[in-house]
C-alpha positions as CSV (number, residue, x, y, z in Angstrom):
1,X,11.3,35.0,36.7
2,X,14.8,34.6,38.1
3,X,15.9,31.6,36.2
4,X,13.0,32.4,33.6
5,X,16.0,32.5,31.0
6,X,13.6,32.8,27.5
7,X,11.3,35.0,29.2
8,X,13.7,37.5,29.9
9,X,15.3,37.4,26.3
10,X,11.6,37.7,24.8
11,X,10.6,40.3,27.0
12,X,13.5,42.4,26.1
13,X,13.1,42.0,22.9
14,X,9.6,42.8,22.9
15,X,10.7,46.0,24.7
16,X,13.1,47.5,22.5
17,X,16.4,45.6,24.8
18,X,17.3,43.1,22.2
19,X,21.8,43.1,22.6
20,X,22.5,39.7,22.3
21,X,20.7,35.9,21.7
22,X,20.3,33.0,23.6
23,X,23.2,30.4,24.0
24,X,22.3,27.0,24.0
25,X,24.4,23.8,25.4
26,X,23.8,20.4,25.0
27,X,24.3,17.3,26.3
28,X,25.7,15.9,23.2
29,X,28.5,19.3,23.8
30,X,26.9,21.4,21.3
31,X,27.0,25.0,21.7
32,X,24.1,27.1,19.5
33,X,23.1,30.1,19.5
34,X,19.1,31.0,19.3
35,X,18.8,34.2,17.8
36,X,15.6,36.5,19.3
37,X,14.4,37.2,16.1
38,X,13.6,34.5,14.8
39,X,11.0,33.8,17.9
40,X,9.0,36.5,16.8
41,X,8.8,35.7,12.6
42,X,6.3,36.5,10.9
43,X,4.1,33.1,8.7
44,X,6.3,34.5,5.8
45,X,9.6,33.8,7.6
46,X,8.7,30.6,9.3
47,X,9.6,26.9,8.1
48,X,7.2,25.4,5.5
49,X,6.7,22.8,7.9
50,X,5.2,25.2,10.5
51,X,3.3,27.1,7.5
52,X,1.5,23.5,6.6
53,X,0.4,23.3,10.3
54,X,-1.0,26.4,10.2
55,X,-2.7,26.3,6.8
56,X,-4.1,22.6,8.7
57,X,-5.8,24.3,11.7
58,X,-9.2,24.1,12.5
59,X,-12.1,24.9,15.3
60,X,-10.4,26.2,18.3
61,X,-7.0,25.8,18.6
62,X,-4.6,25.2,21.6
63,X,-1.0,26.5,21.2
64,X,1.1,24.8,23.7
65,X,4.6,26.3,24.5
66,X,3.2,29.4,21.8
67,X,6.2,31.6,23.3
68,X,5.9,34.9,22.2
69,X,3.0,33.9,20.5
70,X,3.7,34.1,16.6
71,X,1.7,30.9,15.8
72,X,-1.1,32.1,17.9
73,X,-1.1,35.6,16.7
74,X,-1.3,34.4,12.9
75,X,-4.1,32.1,13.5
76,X,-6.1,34.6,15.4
77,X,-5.9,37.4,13.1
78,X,-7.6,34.5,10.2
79,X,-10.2,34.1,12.6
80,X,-9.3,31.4,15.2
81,X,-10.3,31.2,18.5
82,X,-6.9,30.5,20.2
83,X,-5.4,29.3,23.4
84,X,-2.1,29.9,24.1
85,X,-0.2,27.6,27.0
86,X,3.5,28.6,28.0
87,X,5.6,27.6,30.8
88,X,7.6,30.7,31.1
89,X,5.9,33.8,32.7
90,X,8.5,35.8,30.3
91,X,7.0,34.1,27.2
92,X,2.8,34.5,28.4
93,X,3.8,38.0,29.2
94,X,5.2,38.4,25.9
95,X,2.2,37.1,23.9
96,X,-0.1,39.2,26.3
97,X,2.2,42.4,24.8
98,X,1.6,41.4,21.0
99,X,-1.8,41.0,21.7
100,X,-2.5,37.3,22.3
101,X,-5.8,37.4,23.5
102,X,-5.7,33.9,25.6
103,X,-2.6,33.2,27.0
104,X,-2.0,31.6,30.1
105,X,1.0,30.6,32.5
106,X,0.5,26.8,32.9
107,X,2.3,23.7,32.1
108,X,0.1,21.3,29.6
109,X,-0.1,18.6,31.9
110,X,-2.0,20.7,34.3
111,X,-4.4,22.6,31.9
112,X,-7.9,21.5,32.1
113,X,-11.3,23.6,30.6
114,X,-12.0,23.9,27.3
115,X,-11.6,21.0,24.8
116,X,-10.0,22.0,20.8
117,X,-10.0,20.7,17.4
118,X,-6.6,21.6,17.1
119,X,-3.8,21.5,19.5
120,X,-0.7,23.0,17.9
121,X,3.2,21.3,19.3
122,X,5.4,23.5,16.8
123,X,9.6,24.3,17.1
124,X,9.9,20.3,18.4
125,X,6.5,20.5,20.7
126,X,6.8,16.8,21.7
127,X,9.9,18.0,23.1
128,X,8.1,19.2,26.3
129,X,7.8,15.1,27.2
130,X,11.5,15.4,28.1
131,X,11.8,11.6,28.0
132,X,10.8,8.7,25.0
133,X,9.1,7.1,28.4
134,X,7.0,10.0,29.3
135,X,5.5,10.5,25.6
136,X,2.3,8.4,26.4
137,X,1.6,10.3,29.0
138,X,1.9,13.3,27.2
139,X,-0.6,11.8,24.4
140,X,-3.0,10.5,27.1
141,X,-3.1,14.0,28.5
142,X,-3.7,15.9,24.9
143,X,-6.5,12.9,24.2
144,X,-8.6,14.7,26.9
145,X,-8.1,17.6,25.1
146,X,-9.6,16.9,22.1
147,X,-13.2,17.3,21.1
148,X,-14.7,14.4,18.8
149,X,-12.7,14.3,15.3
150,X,-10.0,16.5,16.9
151,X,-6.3,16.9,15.5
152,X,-3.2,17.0,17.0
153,X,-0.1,18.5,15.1
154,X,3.3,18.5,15.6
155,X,7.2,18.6,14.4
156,X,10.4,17.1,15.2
157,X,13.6,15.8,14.3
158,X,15.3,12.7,13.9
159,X,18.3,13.4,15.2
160,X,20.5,10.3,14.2
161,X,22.5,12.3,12.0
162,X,24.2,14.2,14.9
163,X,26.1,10.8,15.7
164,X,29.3,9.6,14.0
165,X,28.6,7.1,11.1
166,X,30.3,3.6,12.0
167,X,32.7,1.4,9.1
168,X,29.8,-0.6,8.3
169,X,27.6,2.7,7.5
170,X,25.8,3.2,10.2
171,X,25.3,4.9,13.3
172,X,27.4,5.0,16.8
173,X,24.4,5.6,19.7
174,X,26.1,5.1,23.0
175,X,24.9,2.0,24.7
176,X,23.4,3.5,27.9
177,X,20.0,2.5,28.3
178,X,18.6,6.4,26.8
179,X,16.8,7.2,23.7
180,X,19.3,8.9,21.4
181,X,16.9,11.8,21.3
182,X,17.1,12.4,25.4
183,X,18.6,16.2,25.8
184,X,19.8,17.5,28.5
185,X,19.9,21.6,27.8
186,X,20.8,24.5,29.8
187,X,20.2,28.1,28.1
188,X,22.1,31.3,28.6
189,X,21.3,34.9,28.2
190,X,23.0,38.3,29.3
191,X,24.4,36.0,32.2
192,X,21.7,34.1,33.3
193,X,22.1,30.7,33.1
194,X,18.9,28.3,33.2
195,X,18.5,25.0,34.9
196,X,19.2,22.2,33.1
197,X,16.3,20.6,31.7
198,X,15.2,17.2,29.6
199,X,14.2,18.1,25.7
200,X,13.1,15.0,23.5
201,X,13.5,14.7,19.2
202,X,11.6,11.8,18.7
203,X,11.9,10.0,14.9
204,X,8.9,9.6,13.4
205,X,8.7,5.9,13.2
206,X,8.8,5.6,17.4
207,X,6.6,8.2,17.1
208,X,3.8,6.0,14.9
209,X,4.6,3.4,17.5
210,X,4.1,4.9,20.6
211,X,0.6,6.8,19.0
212,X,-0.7,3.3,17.7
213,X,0.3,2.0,21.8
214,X,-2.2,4.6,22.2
215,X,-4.9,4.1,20.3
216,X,-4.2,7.4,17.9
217,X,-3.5,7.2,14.3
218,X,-0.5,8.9,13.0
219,X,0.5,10.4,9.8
220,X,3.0,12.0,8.3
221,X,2.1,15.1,7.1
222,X,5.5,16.0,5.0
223,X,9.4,16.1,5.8
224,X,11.1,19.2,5.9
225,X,14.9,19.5,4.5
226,X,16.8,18.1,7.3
227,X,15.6,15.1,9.0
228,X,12.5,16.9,10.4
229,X,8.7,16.2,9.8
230,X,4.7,16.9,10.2
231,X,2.9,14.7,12.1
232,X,-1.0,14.8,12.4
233,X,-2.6,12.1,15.4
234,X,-6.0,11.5,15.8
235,X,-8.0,9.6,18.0
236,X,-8.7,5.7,16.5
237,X,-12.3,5.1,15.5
């Protein structure tokens, strides 16, 4: 768990250790800070768009990236039977400690068993494709997950805003050849820096695109207060 950067945050935090937050860089040279807390709200404390994804569950649900397991742990407690996927052994073992009762260490692309009727991408899930060119993949890959009639749900951000405005009103994108919403991110924690690492904000209209390339209907659930949104996909019948 060397370089396992969120893990060792949430595991402090879970054990009493919490001193400082994460620090965040970009590769648009932002600098943020991710404060622990707020990975462990409470449904109260979240965003309404997350509450509206959790109020849309249904059937066995899969949470993937459910870090210290807040989604998960809500939806089980109303009854759920939940499945919670993580990359970071810090983040599993932090779910385990809540009292997630399926949690395991595994990147989505190589989870296979159960099918859901719910698979759950909250906090920018369809960031985990890193690239606009790897999000078909990713949708191929929850499509097996599915069971007949199955839902998938996520959020993300448009993330135009973050660019200067141009004389004519619109927006300066640099020309080279990348999706405006291709990250590069490292994290860092109590000196431990992570490796950098591809995160994607995908608009929702490329989103509706690329689903309808892949033969899943998209709709837009709501829009939250600053350029972010709901998405449900299902498969086309």
């Amino acid at each position: 768990m060397s370089r396992d950067v969120i893990g060792k945050a949430l595991i402090d935090f879970e054990n009493g250790n919490y001193t400082e937050d994460i620090t965040t860089y970009s590769s648009l040279g932002e600098k943020d800070v991710l404060p622990l807390p707020y990975l462990f709200r409470d449904y109260d404390a979240m965003p309404l768009i997350e509450q509206k994804a959790l109020d849309l569950c249904r059937g066995k649900v899969l949470d993937v990236g459910c870090g210290s397991g807040s989604h998960s742990l809500y939806l089980q407690k109303k009854g759920f039977e939940v499945t919670g996927v993580d990359t970071s052994e810090g983040a599993v073992a932090t779910a385990k400690l809540r009292g997630v009762a399926n949690v395991l260490h595994s990147n989505v692309f190589d989870y296979s068993g159960m099918k859901f009727d719910t698979i759950l991408l909250l906090m920018n899930g369809i960031g985990i494709s890193g690239q606009f060119n790897e999000v078909g993949r990713l949708m191929t890959k929850l499509e097996t997950l599915l069971n007949p009639g199955g839902q998938i749900l996520l959020d993300s951000s448009d993330i135009i805003y973050m660019f200067e405005l141009d004389d004519d009103g619109g927006y300066w994108v640099p020309n080279n050849g990348k999706y405006y919403g291709e990250l590069e991110f490292t994290m860092e924690y109590k000196g431990l820096k992570s490796a950098p690492f591809n995160w994607l904000y995908l608009d929702f209209k490329n989103l509706k695109e690329l689903a309808d390339q892949n033969n899943l209907r998209c709709e837009l659930v709501c829009e939250g207060p600053h350029y972010d949104y709901l998405a449900r996909l299902r498969v086309q019948s």
